[in-house]
Biopython code that builds the backbone (N, CA, C, O; Angstrom):
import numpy as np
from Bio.PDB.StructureBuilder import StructureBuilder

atoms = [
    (1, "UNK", "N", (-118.758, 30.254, 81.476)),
    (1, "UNK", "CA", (-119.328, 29.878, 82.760)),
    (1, "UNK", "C", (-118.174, 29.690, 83.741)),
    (1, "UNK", "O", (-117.327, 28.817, 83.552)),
    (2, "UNK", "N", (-118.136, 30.770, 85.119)),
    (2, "UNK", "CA", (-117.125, 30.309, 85.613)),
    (2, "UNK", "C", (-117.361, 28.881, 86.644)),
    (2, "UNK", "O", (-118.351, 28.153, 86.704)),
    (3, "UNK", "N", (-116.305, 28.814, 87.264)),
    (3, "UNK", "CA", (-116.243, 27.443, 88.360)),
    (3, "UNK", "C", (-117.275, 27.547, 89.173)),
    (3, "UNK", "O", (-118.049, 26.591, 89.230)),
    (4, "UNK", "N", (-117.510, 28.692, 89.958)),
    (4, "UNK", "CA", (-118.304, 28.717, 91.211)),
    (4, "UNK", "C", (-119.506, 28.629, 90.521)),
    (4, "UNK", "O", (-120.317, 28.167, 91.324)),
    (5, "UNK", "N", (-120.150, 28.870, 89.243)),
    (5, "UNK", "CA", (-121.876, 28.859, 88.662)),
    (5, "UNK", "C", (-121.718, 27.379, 88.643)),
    (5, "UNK", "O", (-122.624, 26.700, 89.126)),
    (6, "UNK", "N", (-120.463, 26.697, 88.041)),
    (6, "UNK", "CA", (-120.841, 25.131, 87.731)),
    (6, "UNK", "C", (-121.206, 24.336, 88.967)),
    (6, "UNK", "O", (-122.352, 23.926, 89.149)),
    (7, "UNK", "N", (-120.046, 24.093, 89.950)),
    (7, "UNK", "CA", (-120.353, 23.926, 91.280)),
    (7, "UNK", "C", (-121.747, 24.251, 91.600)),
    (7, "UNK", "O", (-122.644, 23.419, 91.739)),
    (8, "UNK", "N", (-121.855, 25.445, 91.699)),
    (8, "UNK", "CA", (-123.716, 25.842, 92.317)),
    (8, "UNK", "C", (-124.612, 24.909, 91.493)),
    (8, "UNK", "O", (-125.377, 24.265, 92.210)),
    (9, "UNK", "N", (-124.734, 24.641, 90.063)),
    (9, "UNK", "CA", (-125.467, 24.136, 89.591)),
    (9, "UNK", "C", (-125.473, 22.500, 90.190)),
    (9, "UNK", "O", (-126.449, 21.780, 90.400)),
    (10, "UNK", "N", (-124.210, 22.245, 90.353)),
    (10, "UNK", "CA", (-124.033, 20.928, 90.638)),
    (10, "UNK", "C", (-124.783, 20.698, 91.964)),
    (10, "UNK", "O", (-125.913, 20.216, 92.035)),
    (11, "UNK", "N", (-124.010, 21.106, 93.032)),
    (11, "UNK", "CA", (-125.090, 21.518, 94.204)),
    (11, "UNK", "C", (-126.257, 21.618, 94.464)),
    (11, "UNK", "O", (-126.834, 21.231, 95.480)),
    (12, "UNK", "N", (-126.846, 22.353, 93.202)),
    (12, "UNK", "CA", (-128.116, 22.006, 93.141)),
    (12, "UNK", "C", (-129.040, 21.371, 92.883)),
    (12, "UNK", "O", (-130.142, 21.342, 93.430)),
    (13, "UNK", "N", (-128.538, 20.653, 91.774)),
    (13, "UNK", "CA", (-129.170, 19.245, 91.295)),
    (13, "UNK", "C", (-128.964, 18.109, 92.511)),
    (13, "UNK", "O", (-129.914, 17.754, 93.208)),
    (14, "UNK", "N", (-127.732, 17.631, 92.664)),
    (14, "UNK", "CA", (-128.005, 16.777, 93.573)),
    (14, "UNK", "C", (-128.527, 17.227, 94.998)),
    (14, "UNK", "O", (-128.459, 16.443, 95.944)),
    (15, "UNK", "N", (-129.064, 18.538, 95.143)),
    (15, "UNK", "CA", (-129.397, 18.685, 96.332)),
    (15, "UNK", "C", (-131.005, 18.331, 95.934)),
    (15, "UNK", "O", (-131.683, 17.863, 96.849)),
    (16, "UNK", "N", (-131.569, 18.505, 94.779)),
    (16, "UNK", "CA", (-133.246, 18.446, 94.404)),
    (16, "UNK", "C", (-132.678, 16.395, 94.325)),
    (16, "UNK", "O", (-132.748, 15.758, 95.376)),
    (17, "UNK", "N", (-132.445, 16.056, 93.706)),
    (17, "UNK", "CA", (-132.212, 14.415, 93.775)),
    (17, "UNK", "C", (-132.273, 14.056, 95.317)),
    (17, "UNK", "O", (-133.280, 13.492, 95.746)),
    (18, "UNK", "N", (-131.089, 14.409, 96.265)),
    (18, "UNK", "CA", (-131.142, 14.124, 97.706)),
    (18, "UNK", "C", (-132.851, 13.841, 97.730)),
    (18, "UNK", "O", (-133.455, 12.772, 97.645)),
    (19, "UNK", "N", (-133.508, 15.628, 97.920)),
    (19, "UNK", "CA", (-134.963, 15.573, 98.308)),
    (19, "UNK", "C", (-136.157, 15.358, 97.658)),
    (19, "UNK", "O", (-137.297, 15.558, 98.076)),
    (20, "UNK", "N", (-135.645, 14.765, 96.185)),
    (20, "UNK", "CA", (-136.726, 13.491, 95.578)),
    (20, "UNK", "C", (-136.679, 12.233, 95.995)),
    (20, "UNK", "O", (-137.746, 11.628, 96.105)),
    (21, "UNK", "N", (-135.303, 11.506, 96.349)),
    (21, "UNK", "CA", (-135.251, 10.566, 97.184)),
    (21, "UNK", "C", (-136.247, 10.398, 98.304)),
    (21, "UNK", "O", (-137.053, 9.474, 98.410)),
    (22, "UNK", "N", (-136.034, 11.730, 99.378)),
    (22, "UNK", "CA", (-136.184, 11.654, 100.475)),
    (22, "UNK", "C", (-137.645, 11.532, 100.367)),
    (22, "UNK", "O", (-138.107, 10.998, 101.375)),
    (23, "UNK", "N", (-138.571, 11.859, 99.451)),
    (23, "UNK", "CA", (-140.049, 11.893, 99.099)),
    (23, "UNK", "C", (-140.347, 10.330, 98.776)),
    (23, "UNK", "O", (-141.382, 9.724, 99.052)),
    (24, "UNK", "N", (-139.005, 9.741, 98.022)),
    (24, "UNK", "CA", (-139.848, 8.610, 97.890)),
    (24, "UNK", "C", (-139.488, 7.353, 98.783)),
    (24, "UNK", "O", (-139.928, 6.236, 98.511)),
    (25, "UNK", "N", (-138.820, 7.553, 99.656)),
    (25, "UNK", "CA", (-137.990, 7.104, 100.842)),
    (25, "UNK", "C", (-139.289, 7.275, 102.212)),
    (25, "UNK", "O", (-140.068, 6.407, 102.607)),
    (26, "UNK", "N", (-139.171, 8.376, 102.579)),
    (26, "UNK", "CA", (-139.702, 8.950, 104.159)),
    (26, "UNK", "C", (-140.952, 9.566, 103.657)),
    (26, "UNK", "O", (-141.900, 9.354, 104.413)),
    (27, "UNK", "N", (-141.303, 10.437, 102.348)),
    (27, "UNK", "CA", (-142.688, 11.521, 102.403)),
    (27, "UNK", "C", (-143.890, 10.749, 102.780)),
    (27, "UNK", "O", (-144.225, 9.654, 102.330)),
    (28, "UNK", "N", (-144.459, 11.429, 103.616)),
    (28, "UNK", "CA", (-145.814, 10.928, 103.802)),
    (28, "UNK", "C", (-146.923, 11.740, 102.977)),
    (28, "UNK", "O", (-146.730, 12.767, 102.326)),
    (29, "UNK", "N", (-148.067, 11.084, 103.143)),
    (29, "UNK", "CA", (-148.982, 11.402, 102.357)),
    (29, "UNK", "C", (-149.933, 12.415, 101.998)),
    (29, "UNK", "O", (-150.297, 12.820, 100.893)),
    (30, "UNK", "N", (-150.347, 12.824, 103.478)),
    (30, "UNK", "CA", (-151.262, 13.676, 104.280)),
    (30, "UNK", "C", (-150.502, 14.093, 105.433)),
    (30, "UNK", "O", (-149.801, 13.331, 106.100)),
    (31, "UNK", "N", (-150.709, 15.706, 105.714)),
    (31, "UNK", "CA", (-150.653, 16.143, 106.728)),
    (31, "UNK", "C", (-149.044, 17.129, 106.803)),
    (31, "UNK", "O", (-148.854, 18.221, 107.339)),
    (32, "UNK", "N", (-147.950, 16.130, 105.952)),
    (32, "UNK", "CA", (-146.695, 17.486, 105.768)),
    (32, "UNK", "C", (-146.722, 18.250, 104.745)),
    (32, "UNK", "O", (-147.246, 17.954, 103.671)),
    (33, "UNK", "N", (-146.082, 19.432, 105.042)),
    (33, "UNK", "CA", (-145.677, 20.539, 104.502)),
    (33, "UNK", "C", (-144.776, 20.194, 103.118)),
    (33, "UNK", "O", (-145.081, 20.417, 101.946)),
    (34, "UNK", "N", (-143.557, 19.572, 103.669)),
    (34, "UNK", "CA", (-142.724, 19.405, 102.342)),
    (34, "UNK", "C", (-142.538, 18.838, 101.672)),
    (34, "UNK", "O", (-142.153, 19.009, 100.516)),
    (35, "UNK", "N", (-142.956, 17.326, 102.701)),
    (35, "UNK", "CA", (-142.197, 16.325, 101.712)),
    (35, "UNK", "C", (-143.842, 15.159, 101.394)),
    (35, "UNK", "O", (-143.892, 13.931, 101.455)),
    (36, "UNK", "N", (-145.091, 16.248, 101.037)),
    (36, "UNK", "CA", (-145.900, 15.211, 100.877)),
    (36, "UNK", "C", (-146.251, 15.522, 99.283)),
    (36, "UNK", "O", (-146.940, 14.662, 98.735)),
    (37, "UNK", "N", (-145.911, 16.487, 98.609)),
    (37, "UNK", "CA", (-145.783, 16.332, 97.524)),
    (37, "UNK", "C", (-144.149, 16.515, 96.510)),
    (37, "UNK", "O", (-143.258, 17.215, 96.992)),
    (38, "UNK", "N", (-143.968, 15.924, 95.344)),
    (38, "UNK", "CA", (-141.986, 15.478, 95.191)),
    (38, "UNK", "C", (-141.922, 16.847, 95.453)),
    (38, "UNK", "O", (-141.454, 17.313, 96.492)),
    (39, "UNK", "N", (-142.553, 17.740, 94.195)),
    (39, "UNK", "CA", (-142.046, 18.648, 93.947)),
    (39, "UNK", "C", (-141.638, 20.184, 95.130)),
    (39, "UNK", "O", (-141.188, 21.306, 94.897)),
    (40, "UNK", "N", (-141.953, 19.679, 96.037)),
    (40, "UNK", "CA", (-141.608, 20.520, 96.976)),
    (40, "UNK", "C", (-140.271, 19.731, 97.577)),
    (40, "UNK", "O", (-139.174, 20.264, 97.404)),
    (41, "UNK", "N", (-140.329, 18.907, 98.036)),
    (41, "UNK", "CA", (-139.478, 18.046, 98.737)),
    (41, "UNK", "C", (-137.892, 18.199, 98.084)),
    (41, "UNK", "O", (-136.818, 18.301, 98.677)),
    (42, "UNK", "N", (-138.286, 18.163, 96.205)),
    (42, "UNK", "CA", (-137.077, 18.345, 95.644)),
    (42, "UNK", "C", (-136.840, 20.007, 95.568)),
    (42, "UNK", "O", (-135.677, 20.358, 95.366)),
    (43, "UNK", "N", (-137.517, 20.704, 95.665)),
    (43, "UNK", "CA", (-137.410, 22.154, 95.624)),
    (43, "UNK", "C", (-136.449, 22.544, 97.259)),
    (43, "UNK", "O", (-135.567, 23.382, 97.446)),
    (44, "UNK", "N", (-137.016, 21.644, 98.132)),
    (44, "UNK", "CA", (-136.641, 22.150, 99.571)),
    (44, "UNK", "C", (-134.880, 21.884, 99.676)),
    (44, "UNK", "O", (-133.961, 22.483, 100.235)),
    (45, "UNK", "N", (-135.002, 20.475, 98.694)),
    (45, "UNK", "CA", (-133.510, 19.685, 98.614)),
    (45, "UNK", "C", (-132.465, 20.881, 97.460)),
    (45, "UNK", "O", (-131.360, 21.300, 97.803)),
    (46, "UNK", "N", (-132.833, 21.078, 96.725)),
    (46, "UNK", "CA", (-132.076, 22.110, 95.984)),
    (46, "UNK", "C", (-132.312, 23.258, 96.718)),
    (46, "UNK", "O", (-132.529, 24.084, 95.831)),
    (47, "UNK", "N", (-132.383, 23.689, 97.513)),
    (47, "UNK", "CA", (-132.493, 25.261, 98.361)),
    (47, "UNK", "C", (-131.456, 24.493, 99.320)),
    (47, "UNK", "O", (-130.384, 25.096, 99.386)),
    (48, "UNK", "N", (-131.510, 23.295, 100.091)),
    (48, "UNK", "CA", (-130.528, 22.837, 100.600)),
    (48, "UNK", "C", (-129.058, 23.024, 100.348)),
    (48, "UNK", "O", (-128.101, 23.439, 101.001)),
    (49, "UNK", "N", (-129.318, 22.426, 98.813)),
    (49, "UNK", "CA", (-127.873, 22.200, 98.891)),
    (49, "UNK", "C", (-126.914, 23.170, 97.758)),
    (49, "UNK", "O", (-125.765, 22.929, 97.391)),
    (50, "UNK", "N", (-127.940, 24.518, 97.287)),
    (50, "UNK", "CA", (-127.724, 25.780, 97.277)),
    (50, "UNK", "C", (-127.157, 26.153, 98.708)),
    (50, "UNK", "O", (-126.069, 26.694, 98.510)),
    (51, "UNK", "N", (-127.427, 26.097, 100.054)),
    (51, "UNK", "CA", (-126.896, 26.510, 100.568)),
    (51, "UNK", "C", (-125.482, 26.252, 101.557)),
    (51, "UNK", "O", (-124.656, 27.022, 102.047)),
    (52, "UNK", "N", (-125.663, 24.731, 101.577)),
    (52, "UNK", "CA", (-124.800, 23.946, 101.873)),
    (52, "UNK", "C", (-123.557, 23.979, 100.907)),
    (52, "UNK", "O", (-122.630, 23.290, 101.332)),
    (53, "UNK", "N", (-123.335, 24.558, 99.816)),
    (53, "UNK", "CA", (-122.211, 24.783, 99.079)),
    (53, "UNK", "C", (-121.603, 26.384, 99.799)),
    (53, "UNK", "O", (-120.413, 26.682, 99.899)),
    (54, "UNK", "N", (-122.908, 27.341, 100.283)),
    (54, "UNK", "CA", (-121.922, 28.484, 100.554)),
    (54, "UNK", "C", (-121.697, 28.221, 101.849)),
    (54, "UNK", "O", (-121.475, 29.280, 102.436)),
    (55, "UNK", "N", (-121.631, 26.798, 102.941)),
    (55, "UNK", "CA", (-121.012, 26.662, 103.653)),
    (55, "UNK", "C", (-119.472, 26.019, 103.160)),
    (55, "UNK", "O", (-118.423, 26.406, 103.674)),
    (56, "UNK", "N", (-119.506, 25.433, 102.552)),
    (56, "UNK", "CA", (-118.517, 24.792, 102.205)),
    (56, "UNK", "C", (-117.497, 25.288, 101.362)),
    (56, "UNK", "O", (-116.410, 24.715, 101.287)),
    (57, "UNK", "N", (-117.780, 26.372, 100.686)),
    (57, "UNK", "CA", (-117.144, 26.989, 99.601)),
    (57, "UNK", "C", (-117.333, 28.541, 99.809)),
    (57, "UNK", "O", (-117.568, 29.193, 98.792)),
    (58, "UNK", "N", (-117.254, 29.232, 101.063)),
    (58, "UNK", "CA", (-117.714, 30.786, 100.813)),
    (58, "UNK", "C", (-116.779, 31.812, 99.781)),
    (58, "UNK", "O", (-115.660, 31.681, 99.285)),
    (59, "UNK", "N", (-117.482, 32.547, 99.739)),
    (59, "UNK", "CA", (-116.764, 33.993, 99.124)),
    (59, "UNK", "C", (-115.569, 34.056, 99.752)),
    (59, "UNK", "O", (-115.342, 33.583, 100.865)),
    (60, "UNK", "N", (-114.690, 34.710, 98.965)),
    (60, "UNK", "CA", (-113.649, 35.414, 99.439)),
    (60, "UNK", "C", (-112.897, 36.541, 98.845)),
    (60, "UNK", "O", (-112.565, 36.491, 97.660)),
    (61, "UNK", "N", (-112.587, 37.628, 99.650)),
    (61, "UNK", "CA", (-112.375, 38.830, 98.791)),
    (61, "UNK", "C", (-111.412, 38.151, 98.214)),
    (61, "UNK", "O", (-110.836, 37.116, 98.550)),
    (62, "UNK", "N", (-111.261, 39.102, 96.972)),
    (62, "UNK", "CA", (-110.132, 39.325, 95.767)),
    (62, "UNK", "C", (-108.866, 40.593, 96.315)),
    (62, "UNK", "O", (-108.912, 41.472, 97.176)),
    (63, "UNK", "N", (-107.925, 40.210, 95.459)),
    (63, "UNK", "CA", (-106.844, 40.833, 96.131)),
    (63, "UNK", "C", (-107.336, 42.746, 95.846)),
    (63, "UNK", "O", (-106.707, 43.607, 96.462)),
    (64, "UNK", "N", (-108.141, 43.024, 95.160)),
    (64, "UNK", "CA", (-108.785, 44.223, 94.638)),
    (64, "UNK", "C", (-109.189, 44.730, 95.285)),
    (64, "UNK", "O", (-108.715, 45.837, 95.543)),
    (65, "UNK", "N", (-110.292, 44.265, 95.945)),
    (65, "UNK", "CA", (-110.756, 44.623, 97.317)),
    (65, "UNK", "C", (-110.302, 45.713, 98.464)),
    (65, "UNK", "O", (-110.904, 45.767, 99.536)),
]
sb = StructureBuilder()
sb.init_structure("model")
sb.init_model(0)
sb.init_chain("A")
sb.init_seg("    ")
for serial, (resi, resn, name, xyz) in enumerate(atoms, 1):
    if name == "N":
        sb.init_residue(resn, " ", resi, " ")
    sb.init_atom(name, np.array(xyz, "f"), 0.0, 1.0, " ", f" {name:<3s}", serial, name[0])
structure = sb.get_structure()
């Protein structure tokens, strides 16, 4: 497994934790989209912070390239 899969995984878990929090923190009951049931809320939070790692960490060519 290289570095960048572990990272992503990592990223991703605490990004679904962030947005299980945020469900049981802020979700309302009736009427939203994401955060009125967990499992979306934590789905939305791991798509988050899937992506918030390829801000933080992008690609970069190899000297091969």
């Amino acid at each position: 497994m290289g570095r960048r899969t572990l990272w992503t995984g990592v990223a991703v878990l605490l990004g679904a934790a962030a947005g299980y929090a945020w469900w049981i923190g802020y979700g309302c009951t009736n009427g939203c989209l994401i955060t009125s049931v967990w499992w979306r809320s934590s789905l939305y939070g791991a798509v988050m912070g899937y992506l918030t790692l390829g801000l933080v960490w992008p690609d970069r060519p190899t000297a091969d390239q």
